[in-house]
Backbone bond lengths (Angstrom), bond angles and torsions (degrees), N, CA, C in turn:
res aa  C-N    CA-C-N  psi(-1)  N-CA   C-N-CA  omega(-1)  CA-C   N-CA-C  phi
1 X - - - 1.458 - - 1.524 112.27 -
2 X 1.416 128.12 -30.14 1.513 137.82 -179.38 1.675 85.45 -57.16
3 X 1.493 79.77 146.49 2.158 89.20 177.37 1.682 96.00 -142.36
4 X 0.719 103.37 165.72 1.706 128.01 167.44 1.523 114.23 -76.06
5 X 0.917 116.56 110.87 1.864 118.21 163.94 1.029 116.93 -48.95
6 X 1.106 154.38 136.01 1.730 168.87 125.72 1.420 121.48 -78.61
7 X 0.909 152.43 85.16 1.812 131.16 163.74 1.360 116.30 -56.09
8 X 1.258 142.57 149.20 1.307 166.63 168.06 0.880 114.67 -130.60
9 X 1.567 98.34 126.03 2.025 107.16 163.60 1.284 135.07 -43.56
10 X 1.323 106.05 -17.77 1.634 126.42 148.05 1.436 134.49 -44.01
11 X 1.464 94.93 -59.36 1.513 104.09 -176.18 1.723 112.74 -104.46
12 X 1.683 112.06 10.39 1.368 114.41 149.78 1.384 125.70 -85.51
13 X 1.871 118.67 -14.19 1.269 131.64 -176.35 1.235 103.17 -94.74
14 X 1.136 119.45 -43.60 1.547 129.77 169.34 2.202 117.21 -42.16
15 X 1.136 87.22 -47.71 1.902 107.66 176.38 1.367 87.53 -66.91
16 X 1.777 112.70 -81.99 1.716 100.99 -162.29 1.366 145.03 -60.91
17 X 1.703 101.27 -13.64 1.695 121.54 162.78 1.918 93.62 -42.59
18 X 1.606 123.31 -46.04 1.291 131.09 -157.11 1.432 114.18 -85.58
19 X 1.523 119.14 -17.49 1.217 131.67 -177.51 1.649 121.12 -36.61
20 X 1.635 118.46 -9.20 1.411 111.92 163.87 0.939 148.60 -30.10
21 X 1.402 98.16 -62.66 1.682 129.26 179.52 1.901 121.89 -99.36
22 X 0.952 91.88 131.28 1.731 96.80 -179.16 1.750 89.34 -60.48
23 X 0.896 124.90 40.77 1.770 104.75 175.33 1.681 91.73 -116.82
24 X 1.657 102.15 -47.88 1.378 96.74 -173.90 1.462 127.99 -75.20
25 X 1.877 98.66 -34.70 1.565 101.40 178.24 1.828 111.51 -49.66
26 X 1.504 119.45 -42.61 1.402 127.22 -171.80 1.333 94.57 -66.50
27 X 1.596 142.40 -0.52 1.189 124.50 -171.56 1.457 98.00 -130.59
28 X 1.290 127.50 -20.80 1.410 121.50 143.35 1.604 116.95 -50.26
29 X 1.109 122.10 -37.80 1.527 119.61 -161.92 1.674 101.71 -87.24
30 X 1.604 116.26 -37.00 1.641 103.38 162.99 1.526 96.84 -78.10
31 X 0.593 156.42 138.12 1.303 147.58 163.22 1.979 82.06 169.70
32 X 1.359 100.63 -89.91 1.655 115.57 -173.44 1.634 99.72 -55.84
33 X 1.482 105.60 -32.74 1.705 82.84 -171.35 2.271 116.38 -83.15
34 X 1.611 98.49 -6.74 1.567 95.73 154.25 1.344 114.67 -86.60
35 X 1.512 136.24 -26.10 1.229 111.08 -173.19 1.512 108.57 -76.36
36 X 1.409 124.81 -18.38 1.616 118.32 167.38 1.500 108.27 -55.07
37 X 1.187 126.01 6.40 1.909 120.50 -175.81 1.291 90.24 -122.17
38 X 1.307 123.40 134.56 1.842 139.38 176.15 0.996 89.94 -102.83
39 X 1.694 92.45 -175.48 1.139 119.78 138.31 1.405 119.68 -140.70
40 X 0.982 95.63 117.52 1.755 100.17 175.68 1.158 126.19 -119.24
41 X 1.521 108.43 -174.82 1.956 124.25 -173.07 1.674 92.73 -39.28
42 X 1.524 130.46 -69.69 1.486 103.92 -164.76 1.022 119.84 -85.91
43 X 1.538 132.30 -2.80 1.709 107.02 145.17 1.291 121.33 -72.70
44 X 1.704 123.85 -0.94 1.246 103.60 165.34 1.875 114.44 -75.40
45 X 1.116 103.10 -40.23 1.398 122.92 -158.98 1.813 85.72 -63.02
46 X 1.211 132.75 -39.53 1.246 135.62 -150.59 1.771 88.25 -78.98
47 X 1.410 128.52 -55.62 1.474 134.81 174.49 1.284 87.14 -58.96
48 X 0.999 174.58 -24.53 1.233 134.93 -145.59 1.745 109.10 -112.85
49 X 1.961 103.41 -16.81 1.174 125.49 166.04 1.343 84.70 -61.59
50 X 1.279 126.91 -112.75 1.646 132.87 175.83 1.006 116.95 32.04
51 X 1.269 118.12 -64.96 1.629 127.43 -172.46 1.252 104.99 -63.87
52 X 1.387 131.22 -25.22 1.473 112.37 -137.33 1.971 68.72 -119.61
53 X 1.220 115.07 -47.67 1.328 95.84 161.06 1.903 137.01 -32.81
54 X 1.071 112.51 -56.10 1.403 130.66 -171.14 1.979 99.79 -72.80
55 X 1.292 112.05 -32.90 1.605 132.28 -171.18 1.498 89.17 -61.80
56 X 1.561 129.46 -66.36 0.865 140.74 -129.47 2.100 96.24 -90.99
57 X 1.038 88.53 -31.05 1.656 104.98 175.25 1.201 111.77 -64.51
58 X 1.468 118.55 -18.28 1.790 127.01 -176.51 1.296 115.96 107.41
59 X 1.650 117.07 36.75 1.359 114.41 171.82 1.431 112.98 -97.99
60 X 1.524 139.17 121.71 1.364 117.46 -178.70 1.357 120.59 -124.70
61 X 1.307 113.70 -7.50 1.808 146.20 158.08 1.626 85.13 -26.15
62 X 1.343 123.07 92.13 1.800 127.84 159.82 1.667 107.88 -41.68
63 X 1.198 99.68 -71.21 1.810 104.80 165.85 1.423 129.59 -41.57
64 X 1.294 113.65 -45.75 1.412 82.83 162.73 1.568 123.01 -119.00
65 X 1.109 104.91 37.83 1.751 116.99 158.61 2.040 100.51 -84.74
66 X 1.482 101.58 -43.79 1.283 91.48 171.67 1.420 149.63 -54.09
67 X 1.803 92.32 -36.18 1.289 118.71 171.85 1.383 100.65 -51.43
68 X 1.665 106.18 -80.23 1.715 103.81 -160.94 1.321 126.94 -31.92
69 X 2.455 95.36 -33.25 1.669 87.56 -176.73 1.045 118.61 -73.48
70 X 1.669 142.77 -14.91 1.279 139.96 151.79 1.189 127.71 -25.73
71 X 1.835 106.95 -64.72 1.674 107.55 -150.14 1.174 113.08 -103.24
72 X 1.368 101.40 135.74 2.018 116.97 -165.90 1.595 105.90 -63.08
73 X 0.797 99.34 75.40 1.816 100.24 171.41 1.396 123.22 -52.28
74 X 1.500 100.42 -19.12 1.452 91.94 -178.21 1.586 114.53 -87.73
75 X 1.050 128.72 10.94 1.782 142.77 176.85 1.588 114.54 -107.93
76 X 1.535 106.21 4.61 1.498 125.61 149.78 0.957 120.19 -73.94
77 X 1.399 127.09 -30.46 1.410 136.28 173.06 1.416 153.20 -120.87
78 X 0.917 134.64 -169.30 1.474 111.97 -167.43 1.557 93.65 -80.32
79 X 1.884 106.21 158.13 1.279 106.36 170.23 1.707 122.24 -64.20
80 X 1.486 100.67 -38.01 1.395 88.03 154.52 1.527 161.28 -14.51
81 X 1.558 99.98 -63.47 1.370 117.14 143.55 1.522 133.50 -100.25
82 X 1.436 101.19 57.17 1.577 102.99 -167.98 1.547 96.98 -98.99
83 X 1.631 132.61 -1.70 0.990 145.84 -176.28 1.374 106.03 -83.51
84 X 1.648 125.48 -31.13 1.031 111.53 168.17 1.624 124.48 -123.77
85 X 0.901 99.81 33.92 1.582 116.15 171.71 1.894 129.18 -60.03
86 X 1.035 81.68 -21.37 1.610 97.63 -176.57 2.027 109.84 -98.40
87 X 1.791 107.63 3.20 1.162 102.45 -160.07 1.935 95.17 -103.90
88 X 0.858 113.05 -168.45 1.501 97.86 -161.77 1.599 91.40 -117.26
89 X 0.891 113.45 61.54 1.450 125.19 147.82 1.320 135.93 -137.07
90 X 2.065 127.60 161.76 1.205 110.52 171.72 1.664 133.24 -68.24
91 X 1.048 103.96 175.17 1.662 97.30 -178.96 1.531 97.49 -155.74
92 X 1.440 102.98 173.72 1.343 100.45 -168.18 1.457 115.93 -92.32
93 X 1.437 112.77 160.19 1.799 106.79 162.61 1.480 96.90 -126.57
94 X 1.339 92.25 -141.36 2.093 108.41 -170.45 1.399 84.60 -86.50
95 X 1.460 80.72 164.77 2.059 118.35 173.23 1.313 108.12 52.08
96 X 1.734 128.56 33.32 1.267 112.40 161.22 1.675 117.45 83.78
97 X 1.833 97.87 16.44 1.330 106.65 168.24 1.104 133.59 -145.99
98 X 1.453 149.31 170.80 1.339 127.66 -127.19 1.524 102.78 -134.36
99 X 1.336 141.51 175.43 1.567 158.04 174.78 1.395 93.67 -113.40
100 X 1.421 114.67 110.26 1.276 111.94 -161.54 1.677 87.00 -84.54
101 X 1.726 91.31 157.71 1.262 97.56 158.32 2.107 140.70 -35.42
102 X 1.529 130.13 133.81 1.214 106.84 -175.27 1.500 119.17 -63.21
103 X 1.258 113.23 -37.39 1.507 103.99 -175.49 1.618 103.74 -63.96
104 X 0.998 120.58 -43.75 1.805 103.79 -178.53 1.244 117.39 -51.90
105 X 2.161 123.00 -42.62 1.305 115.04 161.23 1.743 113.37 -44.03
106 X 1.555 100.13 -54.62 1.895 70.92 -164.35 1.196 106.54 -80.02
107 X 1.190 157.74 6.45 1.421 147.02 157.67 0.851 111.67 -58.99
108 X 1.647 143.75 -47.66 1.431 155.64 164.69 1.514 110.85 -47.20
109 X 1.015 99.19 -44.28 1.551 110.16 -166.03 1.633 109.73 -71.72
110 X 1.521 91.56 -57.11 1.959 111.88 164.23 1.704 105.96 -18.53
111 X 1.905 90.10 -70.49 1.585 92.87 -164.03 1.630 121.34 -61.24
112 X 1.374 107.72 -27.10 1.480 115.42 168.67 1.354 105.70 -39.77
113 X 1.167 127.39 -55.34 1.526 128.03 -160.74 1.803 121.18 49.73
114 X 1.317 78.37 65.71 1.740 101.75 -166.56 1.845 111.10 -81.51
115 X 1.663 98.89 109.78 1.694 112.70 -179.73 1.689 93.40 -83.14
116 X 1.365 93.81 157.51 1.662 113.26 152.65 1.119 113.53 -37.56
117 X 1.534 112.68 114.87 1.845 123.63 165.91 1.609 105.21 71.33
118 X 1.094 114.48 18.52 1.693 113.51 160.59 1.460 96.82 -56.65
119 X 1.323 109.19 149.18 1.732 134.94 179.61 2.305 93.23 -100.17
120 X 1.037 80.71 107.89 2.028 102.60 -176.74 0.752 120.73 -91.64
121 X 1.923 152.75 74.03 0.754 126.61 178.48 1.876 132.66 -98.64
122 X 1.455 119.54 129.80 1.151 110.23 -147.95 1.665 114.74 -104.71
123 X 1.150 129.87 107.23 1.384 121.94 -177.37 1.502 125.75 -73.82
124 X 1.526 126.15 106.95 1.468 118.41 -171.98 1.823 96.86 82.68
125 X 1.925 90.76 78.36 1.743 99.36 153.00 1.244 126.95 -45.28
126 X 1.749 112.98 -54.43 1.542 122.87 172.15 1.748 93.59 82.39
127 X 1.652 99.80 -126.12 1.324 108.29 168.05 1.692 139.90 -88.23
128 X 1.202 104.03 -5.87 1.080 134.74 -177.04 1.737 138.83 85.47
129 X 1.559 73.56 6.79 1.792 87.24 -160.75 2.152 100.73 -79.93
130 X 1.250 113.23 8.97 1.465 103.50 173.85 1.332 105.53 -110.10
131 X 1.412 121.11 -15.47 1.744 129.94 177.44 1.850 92.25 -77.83
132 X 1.206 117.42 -13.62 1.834 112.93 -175.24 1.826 99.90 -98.62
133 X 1.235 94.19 -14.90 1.667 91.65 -164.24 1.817 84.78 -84.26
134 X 1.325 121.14 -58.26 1.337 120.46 175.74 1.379 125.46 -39.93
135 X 1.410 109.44 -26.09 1.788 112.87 -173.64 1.250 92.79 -86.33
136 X 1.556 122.51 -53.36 1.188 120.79 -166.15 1.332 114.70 -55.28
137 X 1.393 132.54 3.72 1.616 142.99 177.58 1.567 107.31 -110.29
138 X 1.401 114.34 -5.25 1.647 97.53 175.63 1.803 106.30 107.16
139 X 1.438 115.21 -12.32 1.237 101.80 179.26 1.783 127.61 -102.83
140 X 0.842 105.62 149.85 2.129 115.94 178.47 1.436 85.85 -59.90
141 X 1.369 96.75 121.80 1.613 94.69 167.08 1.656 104.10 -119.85
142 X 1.185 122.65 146.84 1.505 118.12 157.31 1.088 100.16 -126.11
143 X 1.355 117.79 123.80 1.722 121.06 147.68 1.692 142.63 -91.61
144 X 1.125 112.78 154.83 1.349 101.34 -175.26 1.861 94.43 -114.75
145 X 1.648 102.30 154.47 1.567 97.06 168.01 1.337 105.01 -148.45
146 X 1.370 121.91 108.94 1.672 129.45 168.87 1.797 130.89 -11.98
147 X 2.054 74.18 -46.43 1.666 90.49 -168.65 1.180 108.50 -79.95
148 X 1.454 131.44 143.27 1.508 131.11 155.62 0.994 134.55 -60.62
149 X 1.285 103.78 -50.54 1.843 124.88 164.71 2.029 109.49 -41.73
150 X 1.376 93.02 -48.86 1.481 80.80 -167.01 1.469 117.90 -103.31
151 X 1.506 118.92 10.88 1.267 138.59 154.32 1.723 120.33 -84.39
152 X 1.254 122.53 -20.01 1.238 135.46 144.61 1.508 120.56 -72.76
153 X 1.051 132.40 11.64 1.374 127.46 170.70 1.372 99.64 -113.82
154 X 1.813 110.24 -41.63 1.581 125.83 -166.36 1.592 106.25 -39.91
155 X 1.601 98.39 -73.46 1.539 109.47 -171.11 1.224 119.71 -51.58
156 X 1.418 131.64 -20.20 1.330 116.25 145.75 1.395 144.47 -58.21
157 X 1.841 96.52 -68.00 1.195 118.85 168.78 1.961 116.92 -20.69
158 X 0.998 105.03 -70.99 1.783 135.67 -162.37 1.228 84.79 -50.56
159 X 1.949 122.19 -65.07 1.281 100.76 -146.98 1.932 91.48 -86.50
160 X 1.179 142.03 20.07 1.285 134.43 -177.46 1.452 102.06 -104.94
161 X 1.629 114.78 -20.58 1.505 116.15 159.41 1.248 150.13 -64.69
162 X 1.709 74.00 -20.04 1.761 89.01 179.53 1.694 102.96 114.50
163 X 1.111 123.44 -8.62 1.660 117.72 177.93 2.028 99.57 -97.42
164 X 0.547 95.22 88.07 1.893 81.62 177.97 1.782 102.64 -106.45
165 X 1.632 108.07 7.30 1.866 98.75 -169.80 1.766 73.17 -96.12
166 X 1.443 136.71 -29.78 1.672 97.96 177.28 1.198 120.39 -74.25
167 X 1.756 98.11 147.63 1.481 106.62 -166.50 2.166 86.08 -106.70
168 X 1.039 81.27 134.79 1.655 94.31 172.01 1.544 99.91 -113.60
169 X 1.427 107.15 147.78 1.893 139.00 179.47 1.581 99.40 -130.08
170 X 1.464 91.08 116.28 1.498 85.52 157.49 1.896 102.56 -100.38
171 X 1.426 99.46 150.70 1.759 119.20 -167.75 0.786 126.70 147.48
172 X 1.481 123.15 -176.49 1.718 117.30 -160.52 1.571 102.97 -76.03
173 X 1.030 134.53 159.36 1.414 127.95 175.02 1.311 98.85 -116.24
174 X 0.980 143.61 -32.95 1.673 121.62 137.56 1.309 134.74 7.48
175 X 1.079 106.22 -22.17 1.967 111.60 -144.08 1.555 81.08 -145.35
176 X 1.335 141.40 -38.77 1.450 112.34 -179.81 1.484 110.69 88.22
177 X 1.303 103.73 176.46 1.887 101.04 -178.73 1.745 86.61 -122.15
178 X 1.372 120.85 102.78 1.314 104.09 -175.86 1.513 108.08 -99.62
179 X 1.414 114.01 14.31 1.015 121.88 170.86 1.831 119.33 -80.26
180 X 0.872 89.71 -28.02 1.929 110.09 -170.62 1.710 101.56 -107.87
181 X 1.397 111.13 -3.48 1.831 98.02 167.86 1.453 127.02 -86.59
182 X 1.152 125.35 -130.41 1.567 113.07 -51.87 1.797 116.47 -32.65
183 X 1.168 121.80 153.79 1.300 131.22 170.00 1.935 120.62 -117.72
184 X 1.369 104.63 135.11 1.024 127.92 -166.45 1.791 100.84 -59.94
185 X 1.364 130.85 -39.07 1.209 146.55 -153.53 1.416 104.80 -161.60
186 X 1.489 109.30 129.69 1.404 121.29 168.00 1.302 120.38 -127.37
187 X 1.256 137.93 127.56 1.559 135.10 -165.27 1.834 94.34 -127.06
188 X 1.640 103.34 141.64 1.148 106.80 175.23 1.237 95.80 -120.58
189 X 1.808 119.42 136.71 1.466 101.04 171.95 1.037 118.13 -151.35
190 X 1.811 96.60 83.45 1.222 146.59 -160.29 1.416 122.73 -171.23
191 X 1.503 104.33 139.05 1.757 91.71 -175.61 1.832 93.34 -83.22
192 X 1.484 63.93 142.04 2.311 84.68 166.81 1.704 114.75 -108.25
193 X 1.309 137.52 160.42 0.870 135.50 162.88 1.521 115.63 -75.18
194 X 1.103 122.04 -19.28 0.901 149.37 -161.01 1.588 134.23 176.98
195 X 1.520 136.64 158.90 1.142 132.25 -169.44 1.547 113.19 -71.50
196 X 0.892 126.33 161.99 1.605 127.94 -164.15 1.723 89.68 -109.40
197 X 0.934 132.84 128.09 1.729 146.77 -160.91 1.871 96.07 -92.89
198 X 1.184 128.15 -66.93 1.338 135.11 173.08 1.636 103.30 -52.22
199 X 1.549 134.05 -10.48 1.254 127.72 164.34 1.670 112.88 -91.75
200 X 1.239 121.29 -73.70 2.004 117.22 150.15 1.372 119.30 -7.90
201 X 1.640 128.35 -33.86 1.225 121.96 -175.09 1.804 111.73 -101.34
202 X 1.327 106.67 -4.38 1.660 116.99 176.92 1.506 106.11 -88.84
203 X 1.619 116.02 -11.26 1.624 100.52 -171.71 1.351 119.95 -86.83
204 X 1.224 117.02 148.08 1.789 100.37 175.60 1.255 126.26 -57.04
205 X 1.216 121.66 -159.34 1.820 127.91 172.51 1.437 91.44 -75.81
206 X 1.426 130.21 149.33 1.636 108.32 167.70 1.259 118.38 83.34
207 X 1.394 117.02 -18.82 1.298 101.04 -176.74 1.604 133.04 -92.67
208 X 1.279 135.79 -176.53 1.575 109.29 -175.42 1.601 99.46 -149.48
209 X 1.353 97.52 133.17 1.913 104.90 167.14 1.176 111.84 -118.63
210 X 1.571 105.36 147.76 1.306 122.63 -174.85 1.350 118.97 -112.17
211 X 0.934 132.68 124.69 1.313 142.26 -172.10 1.545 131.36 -170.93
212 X 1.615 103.70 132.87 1.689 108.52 -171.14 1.697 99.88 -78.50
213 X 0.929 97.78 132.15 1.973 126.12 169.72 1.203 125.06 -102.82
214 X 1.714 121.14 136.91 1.561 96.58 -154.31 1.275 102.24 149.69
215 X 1.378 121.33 148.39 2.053 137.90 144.78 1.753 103.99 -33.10
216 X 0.920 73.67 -168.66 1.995 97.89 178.21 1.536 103.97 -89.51
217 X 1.575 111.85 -40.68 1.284 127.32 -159.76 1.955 89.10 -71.04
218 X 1.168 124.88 -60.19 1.456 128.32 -142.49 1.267 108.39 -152.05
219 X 1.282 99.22 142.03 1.920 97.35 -179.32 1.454 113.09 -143.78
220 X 1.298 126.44 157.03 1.285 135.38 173.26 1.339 113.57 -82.73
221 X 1.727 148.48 134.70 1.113 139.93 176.78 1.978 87.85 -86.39
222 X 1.292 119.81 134.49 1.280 139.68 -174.12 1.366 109.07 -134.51
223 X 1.610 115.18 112.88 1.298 121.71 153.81 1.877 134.39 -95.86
224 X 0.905 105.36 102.02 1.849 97.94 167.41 0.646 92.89 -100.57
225 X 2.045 99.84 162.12 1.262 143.03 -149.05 1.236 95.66 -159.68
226 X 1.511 123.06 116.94 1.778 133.56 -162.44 1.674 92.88 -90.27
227 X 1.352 144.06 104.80 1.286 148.25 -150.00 2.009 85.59 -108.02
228 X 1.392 98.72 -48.05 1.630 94.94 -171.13 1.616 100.03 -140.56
229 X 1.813 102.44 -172.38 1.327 93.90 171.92 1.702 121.99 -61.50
230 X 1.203 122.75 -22.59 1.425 124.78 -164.13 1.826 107.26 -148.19
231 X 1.528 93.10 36.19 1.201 112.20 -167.90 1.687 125.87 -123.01
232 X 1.202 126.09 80.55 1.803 121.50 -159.91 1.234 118.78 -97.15
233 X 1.208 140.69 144.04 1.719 124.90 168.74 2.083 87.98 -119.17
234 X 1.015 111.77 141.49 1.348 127.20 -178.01 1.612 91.22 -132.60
235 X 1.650 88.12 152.89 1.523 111.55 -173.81 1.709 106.63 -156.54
236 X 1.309 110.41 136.27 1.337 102.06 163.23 1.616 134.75 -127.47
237 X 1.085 101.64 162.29 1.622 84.46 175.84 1.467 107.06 -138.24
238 X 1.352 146.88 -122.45 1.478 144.39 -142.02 1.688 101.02 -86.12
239 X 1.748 90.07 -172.17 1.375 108.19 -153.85 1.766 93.52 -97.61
240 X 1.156 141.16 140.59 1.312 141.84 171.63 1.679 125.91 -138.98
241 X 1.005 113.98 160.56 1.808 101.81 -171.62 1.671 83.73 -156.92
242 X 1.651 95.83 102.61 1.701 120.18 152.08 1.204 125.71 -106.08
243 X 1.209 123.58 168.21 1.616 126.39 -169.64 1.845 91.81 -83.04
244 X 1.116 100.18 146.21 1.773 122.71 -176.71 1.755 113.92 -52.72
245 X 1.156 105.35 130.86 1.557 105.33 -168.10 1.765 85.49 -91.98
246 X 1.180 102.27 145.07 1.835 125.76 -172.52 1.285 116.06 -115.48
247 X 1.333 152.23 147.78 0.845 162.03 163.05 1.615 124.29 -96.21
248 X 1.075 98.34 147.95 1.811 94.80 -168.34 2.064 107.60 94.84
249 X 1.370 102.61 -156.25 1.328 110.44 -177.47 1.843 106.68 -138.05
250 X 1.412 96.98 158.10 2.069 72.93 -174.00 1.821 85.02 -131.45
């Protein structure tokens, strides 16, 4: 679904017919200033290191080794650090939060064990690049994102990338969309102190969320698995350190 930017004399006449309103000029001006970012042969070649990086770490999920090699990670971030975008670490975005590292997406993602047309629901959009890794596998994703700032960039961004089937919520992610569940898969990606209770009750029979548990300092990657109505099997596996899941909206 990731595409290449182009401008056309089309879609520069198209913007300035709109030039009235400060709504459109600010959306003409992102507009031209993503199509100056490609993607090309060595950001492909650079993902494709990645993969074989993250593979080698113990990822074996075909699907989403595939995904990552798709999606341009480096148009998640500032051009600034577009030099190291392809390296397997986090980096920063807006409001004081981060693009997590790739191997933590696909480890997260791994444990989901995400089929065709699973219903996804994702807590903490961030940058968006793990709601692309999820589409890119076949599943409905909805996300929720706290921040304003970076849910106002989202709803553009995504659908100008080529993802327009994720539906982004801005709101507490605490609270879940219990309107749009039960959900097949839930990803938190954010440390919690604990599990969020109004999220456990949105999953289907079968279904499984992933999420690090934990201080600020250190977290457990934690999977449940909804066995019955009032019924959980939890499992854990490695050590992880995400930025703090919040409550409320900012």
């Amino acid at each position: 679904m990731a595409q290449q930017y182009k401008l056309h004399l089309r879609d520069i006449m198209l913007f300035w017919s709109s030039l009235n309103s400060s709504f459109y000029l600010s959306r003409f001006y992102y507009f031209c200033c993503m199509n100056k970012r490609i993607d090309d042969y060595i950001h492909k070649g650079r993902r494709q290191r990645l993969v074989e990086i993250i593979k080698l770490k113990g990822i074996k999920d075909v699907n989403v080794l595939n995904a990552i090699g798709k999606i341009p990670r480096h148009l998640f971030i500032e051009e600034y650090l577009e030099h190291r975008a392809y390296e397997d670490e986090a980096l920063p975005i807006g409001a004081s939060q981060t693009i997590s590292q790739p191997y933590t997406v696909a480890f997260q993602t791994q444990l989901l064990e995400i089929s065709f047309m699973d219903k996804v629901l994702e807590v903490g959009t961030g940058s968006g690049y793990q709601a692309c890794v999820l589409s890119e596998m076949g599943a409905r994703v909805f996300s929720i994102e706290r921040q304003k700032e970076l849910y106002a960039h989202l709803v553009h961004f995504l659908p100008d990338l080529g993802y327009s089937n994720i539906r982004c919520f801005y709101g507490d992610g605490y609270k879940g969309l219990p309107t749009y569940g039960p959900f097949d898969a839930i990803i938190i990606t954010a440390g919690a102190p604990e599990i969020p209770t109004d999220l456990l009750t949105q999953l289907k029979l079968g279904g499984r969320l992933v999420c690090p548990v934990g201080d600020k300092k250190l977290q457990k990657m934690i999977r449940i698995i909804r066995r019955s109505d009032a019924e959980f099997e939890t499992e854990t596996f490695g050590d992880f350190l995400f930025v703090p899941l919040l409550k409320g909206i900012n």
